[in-house]
N, C-alpha and C positions, 0 to 999 in steps of 0.2 A: 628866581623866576616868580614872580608875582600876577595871580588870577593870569596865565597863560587861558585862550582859549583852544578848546578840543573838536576837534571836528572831526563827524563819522560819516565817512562817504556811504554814497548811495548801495552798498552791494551787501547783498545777504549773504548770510553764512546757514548752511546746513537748512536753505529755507526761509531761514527765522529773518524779522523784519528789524532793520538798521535802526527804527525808532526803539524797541526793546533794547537795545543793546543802549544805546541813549540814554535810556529811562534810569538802567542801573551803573551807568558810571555820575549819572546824578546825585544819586542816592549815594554814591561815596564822594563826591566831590562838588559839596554842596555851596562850595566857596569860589568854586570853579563858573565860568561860562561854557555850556557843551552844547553844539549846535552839530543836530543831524539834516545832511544835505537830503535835500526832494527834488532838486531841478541839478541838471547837469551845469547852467550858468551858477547856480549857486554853492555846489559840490567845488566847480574850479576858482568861485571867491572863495571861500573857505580856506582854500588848500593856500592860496596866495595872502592870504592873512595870519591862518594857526599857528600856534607852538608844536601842537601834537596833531598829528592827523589819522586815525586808525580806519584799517577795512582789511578788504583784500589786496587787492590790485592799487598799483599806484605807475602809472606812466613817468619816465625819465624825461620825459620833456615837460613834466609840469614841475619838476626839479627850478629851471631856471626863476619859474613866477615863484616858487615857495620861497621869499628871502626871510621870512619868520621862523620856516620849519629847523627843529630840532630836531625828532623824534616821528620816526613813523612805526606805529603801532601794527605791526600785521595782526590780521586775523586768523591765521592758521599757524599750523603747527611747523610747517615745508614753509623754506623762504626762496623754493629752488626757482619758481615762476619769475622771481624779482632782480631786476639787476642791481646786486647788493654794491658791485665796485662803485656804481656810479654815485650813490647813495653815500658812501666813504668818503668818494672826489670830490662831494657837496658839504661834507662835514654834518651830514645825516646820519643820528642813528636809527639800527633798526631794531625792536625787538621782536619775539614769535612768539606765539602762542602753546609752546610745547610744554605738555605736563596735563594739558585743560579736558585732555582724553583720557586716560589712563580708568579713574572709576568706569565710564560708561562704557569705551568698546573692551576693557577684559571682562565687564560683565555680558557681554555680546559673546566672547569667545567661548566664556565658561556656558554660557544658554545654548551655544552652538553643540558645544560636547556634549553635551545632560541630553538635548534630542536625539541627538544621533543615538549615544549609545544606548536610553531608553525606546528607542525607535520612534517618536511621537509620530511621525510621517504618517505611518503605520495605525498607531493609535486612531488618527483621526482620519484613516480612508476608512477604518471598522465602524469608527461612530456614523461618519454618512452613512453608513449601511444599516445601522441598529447591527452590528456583527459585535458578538460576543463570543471572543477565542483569544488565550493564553498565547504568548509568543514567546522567544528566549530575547534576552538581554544580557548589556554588558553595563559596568560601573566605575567609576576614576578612581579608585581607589586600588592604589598598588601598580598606577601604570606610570609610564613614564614620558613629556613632553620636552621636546624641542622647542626651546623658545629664540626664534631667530632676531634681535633685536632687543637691547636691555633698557630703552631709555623709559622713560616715563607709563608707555604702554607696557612694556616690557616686564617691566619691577610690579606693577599693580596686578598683573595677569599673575607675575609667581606668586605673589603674598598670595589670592585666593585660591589660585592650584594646591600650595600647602594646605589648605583650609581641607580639600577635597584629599589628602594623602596619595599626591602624586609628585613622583620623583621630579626634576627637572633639569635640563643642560641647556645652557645656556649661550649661544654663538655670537660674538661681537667680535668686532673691529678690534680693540684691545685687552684679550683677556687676562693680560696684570693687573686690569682693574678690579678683577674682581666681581661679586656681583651678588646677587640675593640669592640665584639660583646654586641648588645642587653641587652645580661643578660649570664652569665657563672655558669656553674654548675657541679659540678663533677661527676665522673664515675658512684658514688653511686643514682644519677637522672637521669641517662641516659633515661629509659622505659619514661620518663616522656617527656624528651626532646621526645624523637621519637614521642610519643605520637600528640603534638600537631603542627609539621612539614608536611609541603609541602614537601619540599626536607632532605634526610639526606643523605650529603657529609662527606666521612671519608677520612681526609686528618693526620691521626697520626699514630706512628710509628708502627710499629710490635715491640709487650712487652708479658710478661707471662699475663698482663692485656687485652690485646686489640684481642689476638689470638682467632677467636672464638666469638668476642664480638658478632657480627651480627651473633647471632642465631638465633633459632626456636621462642621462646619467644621475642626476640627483635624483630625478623618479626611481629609476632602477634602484638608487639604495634604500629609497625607503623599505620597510616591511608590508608586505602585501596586506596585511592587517590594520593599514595605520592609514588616519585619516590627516589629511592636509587644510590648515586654515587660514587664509589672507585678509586680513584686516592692515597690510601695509599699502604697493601700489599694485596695481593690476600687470606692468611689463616687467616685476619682482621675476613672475611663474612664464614660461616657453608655455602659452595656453595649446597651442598644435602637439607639442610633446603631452601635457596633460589632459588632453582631450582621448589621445593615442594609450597613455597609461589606463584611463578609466574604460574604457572599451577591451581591452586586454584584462583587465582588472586588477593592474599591477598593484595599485594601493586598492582601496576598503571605500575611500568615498572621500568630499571636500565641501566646507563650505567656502563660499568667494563673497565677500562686502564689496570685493574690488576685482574687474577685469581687464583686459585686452582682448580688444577693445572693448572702450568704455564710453555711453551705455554697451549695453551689450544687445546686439543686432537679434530681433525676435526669432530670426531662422537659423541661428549658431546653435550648434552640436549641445554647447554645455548647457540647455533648458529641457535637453532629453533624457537625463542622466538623474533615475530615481533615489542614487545615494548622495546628490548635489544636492547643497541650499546656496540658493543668491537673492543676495539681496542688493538695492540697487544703492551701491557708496553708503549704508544708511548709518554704521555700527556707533559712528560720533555724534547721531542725532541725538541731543537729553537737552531739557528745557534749562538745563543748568549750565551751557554753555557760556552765556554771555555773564553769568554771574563770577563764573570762573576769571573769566577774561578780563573783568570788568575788575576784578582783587588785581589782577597784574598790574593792569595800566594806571591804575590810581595809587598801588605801589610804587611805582615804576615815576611816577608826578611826583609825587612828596618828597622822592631820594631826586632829583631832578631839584624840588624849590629849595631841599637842606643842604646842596653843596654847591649850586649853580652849576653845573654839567650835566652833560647826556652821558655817564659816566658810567660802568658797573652797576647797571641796572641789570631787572631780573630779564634771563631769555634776552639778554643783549647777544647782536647776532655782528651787528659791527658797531 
């Protein structure tokens, strides 16, 4: 494939503006032509000319105009929004963006633990007051987390949990595979894992498996002492059954990056709840997104011009 052109549709990711992301697969593909779309007429030429088209979102009826497209570059990590069959039946590959979180929201997770159990909350309703008073605290060291999910978020959060001398178990889909954490166990041991956790972080996909997981019963096993953290999707956690545990006070407290529903309605229960942090989807915000993103896809080019195929690229999804 020779000077294929690249074309980045109109839609931001995390915010950030479609020309940035632009600017640095320029900067790696300086041989390349990369043209980011600003008009929807010129977003749908593009897509009908490209080799490669990246963003978000890509409609299957622009399938038919794309007779150039190889390669659709998603911009997220989840290809769950995409009809990947169709993409197949076109002889479209697709790749994702999974891996390009991993530093930034396990350091969200681990800033989530360090307040909590330092209480910062607390810290700084005393400072608005000028209040000067000693409180008790807790430390990660010696405790033990639930890491529900091992992929890219998964494995980054244990490396820096070891860091802090805390235990970890580890719940995946397959645990022959193995894993960085402590000890790995599957779906079907979950109550157990929760069971004997400090922290349970759910950092795995939204599946027909995972929807729901954090129910009514999985609150019940956790330890009244143990704090709950969602940086996967918001209909992961039964939020009526969590909303029901924090009011009884079955667990210690949660932070949520992600709810059901999502935003989340400014008159819902969970904005009441002083052992709660939410934040709004934000944990994958870092200005180093598209740098990330932007190593795949112009990986993903080169292995693409040295074999001629869309073949066994990186984060090939079909």
């Amino acid at each position: 494939m020779t000077d294929p052109d690249v074309a980045v549709l109109r839609q931001k990711v995390h915010g950030m503006s479609p020309s940035s992301y632009g600017a640095r697969l320029r900067e790696r593909l300086p041989d390349h032509e990369v043209t980011v779309a600003t008009t929807p007429a010129e977003e749908r030429e593009l897509i009908e000319r490209a080799r490669v088209v990246t963003g978000i979102h890509f409609d299957t009826e622009w399938l038919d105009a794309a007779e150039n497209l190889d390669l659709f570059a998603c911009a997220y990590a989840g290809t769950g929004h995409l009809d990947v069959g169709a993409f197949e039946d076109a002889g479209v590959a697709v790749t994702n963006a999974a891996g390009v979180h991993g530093p930034n929201i396990s350091e969200y997770v681990i800033g989530a633990l360090v307040a909590h159990e330092r209480r910062f909350r607390r810290a700084w309703e005393h400072q608005d007051r000028n209040h000067w008073e000693a409180y008790p605290v807790r430390e990660l060291h010696g405790s033990t987390a639930a890491v529900v999910g091992l992929g890219a978020i998964g494995e980054a959060l244990v490396d820096r949990l070891d860091a802090f001398g805390v235990e970890t178990v580890g719940v995946r889909y397959t645990p022959e595979k193995g894993g960085p954490t402590d000890e790995v166990v599957g779906f079907d041991a979950i109550h157990d894992a929760l069971a004997r956790a400090d922290y349970v972080v759910l950092a795995c996909p939204l599946t027909d498996t995972t929807r729901g997981l954090i129910d009514a019963d999985a609150l019940a096993s956790m330890r009244a002492d143990a704090l709950l953290i969602n940086v996967a999707r918001g209909p992961v956690v039964d939020t009526d059954a969590l909303v029901t545990a924090l009011r009884d006070v079955d667990i210690r407290g949660a932070t949520l990056d992600v709810t059901d529903p999502e935003p989340l309605p400014a008159d819902h229960p969970l904005w009441s709840f002083e052992n709660v942090q939410i934040t709004p989807h934000n944990a994958g915000n870092t200005p180093k997104y598209y740098d990330r993103l932007a190593d795949i896809l112009a990986t993903n080019l080169r292995r693409m011009e040295e074999t001629g195929a869309a073949e066994g690229l990186v984060n090939q999804v079909v």
